[in-house]
C-alpha positions, 0 to 999 in steps of 0.5 A: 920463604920471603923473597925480597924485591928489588924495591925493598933492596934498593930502601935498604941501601938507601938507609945508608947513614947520612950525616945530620946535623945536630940541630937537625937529629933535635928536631927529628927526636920527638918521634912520636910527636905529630909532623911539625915540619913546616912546608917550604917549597923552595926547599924543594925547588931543586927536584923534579916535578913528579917528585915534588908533587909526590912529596907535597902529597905525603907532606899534607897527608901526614898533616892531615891525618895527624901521623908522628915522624915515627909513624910516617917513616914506618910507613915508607920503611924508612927511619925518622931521621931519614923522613925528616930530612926529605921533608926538610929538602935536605935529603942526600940520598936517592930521591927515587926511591923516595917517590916509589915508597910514597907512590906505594903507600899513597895507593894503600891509602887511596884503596882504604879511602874508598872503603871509608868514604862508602857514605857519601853521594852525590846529588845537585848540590854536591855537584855545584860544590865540586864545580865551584872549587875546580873552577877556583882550582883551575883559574886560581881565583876565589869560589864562594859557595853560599847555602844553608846550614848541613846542607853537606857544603863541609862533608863535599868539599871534605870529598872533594879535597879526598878525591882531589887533592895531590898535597895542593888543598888545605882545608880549613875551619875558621875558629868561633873566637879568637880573631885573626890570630886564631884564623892564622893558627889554623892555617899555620897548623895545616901546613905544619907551621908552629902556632907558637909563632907571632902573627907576621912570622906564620904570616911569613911560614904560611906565604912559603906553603903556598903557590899557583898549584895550591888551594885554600879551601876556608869553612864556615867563612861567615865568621870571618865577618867583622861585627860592626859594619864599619870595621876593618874586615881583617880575617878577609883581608888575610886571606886575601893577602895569601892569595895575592901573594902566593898566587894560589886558588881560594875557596869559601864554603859559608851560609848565605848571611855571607854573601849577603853581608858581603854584598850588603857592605860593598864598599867594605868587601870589595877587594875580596868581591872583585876577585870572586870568579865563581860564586855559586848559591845552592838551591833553597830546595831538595828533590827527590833525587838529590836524596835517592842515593843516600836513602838507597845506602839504607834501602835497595828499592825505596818507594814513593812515600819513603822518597817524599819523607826523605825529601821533606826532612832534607827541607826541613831545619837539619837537612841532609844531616837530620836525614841521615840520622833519621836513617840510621835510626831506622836502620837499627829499629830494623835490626832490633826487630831482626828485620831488613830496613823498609819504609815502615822502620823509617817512618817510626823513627820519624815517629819517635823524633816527633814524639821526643821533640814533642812536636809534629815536625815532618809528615806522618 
């Protein structure tokens, strides 16, 4: 026998028809569709503090992991028509019940999360990341971390915004080509603004996103420089311009050549170095403690000659991404042979890469 809570009685009174414009049941009809909802804060200004950040929360979460109007309303027992309309604001039933389903659901996905992101650990580095965007986060000012390539500055600050994030962190790539309108496309895209619009109207979307309570965390922010010293730095000045605007904290995760270049050219960047309050450069090299706890996700008890290879490969080009390949190759060489992973499987996957790269790259 299925009993239903009280919970569940109070949704389904909540289900209640409610009229919708038609404009509106156009818009919610393409259910399957992703969420093309864009976020306008000041459609919600009217509702209370812990709603809101619960709303901003399943709005940014249902971006994030691309989830249709159906599929999101399932997730709350709710219809489509019902889930558009709470995130458009104009919602006429009882909020409350709203914000228990999303806190309900928000736990289902934290618990899941947890078993996802079972890879990632900590060290020195990851440490300094996770400083530089709760400083940016409580200040509202711009963090810059600098560092070389796979030095796992995407992967922490992925993290980060997981741990992190009540709906307030927009992680961005900055796109390879494309120039400026591409860079707003990707903004526009993760806020739920169409990518169809001309630039100052997701301009004008992307400014109604954002507030002193978000933050805008910009990958691979090398690429924003222009290519000629003497030219405008217009993806800079952008984003820039959304912070000023909107108030909201800043954060670029780039390779060094970007501090480099910034500093190189003062005269050029100096509204966006004005405005760094935590510049933060990651450490040229790894110890062995920094990639302990990676090695110990392969090998419980890993010794001295396993930590002193980990420890080159992590300094060495690739880095903690040539590591962690590395490991899992052992892993499987392990499990070909029927054994449990030790040293020796790790330094024979050492072998085979030197042998197919045709070159001795780390020690024997």
């Amino acid at each position: 026998m299925t009993m239903t809570t009280t919970f569940e009685t109070d949704v389904k009174r909540d289900l209640a028809p409610v009229a919708v414009t038609r404009s509106e049941a156009a818009e919610a009809s393409s259910a399957h569709a992703r969420i093309n909802i864009p976020l306008n804060l000041e459609n919600w200004r009217h509702l209370g503090d812990e709603t809101r950040e619960a709303l901003l929360w399943y709005h940014q979460h249902l971006l994030d992991a691309k989830i249709s109007l159906r599929d999101a309303g399932s997730a709350l027992n709710y219809d489509e028509s019902t889930v558009f309309r709470v995130l458009k604001g104009t919602y006429e039933g009882n909020w409350d019940n709203i914000v228990k389903a999303i806190r309900s659901y928000r736990k289902l996905c934290e618990a899941r999360g947890e078993i996802q992101q079972a890879e990632f650990v900590e060290n020195a580095w990851s440490k300094l990341i996770f400083g530089a965007l709760d400083y940016a986060l409580a200040n509202n000012s711009i963090a810059l971390v600098a560092g070389e390539s796979r030095q796992g500055k995407t992967f922490t600050g992925l993290e980060w915004k997981r741990r992190n994030n009540h709906g307030r962190a927009v992680f961005v790539t900055v796109p390879p080509y494309g120039g400026p309108k591409a860079l707003l496309g990707r903004i526009a895209e993760a806020v739920g603004v169409s990518k169809n619009l001309s630039a100052p109207a997701m301009m004008a979307a992307i400014y109604r996103a954002f507030n002193p309570h978000r933050i805008l965390i910009v990958d691979e922010a090398h690429r924003l420089l222009p290519g000629d010293h003497r030219a405008n730095p217009v993806m800079l000045e952008i984003l820039r311009d959304i912070k000023d605007s909107t108030g909201c904290a800043l954060a670029f995760l780039a390779t060094k050549r970007f501090n480099t270049e910034l500093r190189k050219s003062e005269y050029i960047f100096e509204q966006v170095l004005g405005r760094i309050g935590m510049p933060t450069s990651l450490p040229h090299k790894a110890k062995e403690a920094d990639v302990e706890g990676i090695v110990r996700q392969y090998v419980a008890r890993p010794g001295k000659g396993l930590l002193e290879g980990a420890t080159e490969i992590a300094n060495a080009p690739g880095r903690l991404g040539i590591l962690v390949e590395t490991l899992k190759v052992a892993s499987r060489i392990a499990k070909k042979a029927g054994e449990r992973m030790a040293e020796e499987h790790f330094f024979k996957a050492v072998k085979l890469r030197e042998q197919m790269m045709g070159e001795a790259v780390y020690a024997k």
